[in-house]
N, C-alpha and C positions, 0 to 999 in steps of 0.2 A: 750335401745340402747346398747353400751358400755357397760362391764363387769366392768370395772373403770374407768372411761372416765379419760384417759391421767395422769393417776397415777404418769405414773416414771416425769413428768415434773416438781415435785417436788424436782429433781434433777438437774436441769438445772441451771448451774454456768454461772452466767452475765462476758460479753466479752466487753472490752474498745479497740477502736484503738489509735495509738499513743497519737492523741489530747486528749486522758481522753474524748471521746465520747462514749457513750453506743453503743456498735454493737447489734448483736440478740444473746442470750444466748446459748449455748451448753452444750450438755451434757458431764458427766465424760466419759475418754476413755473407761472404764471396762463396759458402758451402751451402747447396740448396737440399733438402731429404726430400726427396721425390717418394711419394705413395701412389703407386701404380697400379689401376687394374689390368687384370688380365682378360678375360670373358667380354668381348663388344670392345673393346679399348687396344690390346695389342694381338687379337687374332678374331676371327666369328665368333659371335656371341651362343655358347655352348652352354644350354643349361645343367644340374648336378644331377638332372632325370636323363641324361644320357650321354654317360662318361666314356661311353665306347669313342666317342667322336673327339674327346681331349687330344689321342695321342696323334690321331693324324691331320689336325688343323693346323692353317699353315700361316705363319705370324704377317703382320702389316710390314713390307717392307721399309716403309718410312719410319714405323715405329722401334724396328732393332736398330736401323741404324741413330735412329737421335739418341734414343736412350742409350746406349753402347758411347755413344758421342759424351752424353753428359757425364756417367761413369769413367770417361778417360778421363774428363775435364776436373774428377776429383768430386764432384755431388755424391749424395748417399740413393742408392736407387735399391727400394725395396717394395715388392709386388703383394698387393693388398686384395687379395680377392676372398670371392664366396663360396670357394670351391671348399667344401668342407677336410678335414683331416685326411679322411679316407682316398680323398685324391691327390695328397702330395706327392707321392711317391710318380705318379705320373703326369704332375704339374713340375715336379723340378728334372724330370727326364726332359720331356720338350723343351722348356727352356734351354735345358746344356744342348738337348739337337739342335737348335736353332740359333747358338750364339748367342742367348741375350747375357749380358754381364747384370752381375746384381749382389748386395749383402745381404739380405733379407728376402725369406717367404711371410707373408702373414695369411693364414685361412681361416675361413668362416666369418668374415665381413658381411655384415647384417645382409637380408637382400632384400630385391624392393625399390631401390633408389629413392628421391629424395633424402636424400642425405643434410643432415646441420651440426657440423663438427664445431662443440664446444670444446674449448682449450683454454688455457691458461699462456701457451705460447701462441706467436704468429701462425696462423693459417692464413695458406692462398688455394683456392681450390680453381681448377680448369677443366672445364665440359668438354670431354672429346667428341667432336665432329666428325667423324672421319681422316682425316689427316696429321700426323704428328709431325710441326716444325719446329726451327726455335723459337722461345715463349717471347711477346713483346707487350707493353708495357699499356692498360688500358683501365679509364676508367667507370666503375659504374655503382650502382646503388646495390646496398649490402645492411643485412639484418644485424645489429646490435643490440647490447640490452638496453635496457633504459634508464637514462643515470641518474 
């Protein structure tokens, strides 16, 4: 499976709320968890109507190596796609062909896009364009509830 299944959570500092109740643990600010697609984002966009094409697409070079980059740097990098169960077995092949380092597969990620991740912790989400650099720091208008 996993190159280290969930390695950096060995990092995860326990969170109390006021009452001295255990909340769900977080990580140090300096450790980013990268949710990463796969499909359109680190190779051609392959849909699950035709899996023959999974094994031999051929990843974004800029994309192995940053992600490979932030994984040495100690972030948590774990690939979040919509390739349903039935393709793991040949979603986590290609990746080890291809060098990408990672703790984590997740599949069957809604599809469709437009995406609006409710959480209770920090999200940052980033539209991939074509190109994977390192991330820099920018600001813009963003959907919250209403207080």
């Amino acid at each position: 499976m996993a190159q280290e299944k969930q390695d950096g959570n060995k990092e995860l500092k326990p969170l109390f709320n006021e009452k001295g109740e255990m909340l769900s643990p977080i990580l140090p600010p300096h450790v980013k968890n990268f949710l990463i697609d796969i499909d359109g984002t680190i190779c051609d966009d392959i849909p699950n109507e035709e899996p023959e094409r999974m094994a031999t697409a051929m990843p974004y070079p800029d994309a192995l190596k940053i992600i490979n980059k932030w994984y040495d740097e100690g972030h948590i990098i774990t690939f979040f796609t919509s390739r349903t169960e039935e393709h793991r077995e040949v979603t986590e092949q290609w990746l080890k062909k291809h060098g990408f380092k990672y703790h984590g597969l997740l599949m069957g990620k809604p599809r469709g896009g437009n995406y609006h991740w409710i959480d209770n912790h920090i999200v940052k989400a980033t539209r991939f364009k074509g190109k994977f650099t390192d991330l820099v720091v920018q600001t813009h208008e963003i959907e919250v509830f209403k207080p």
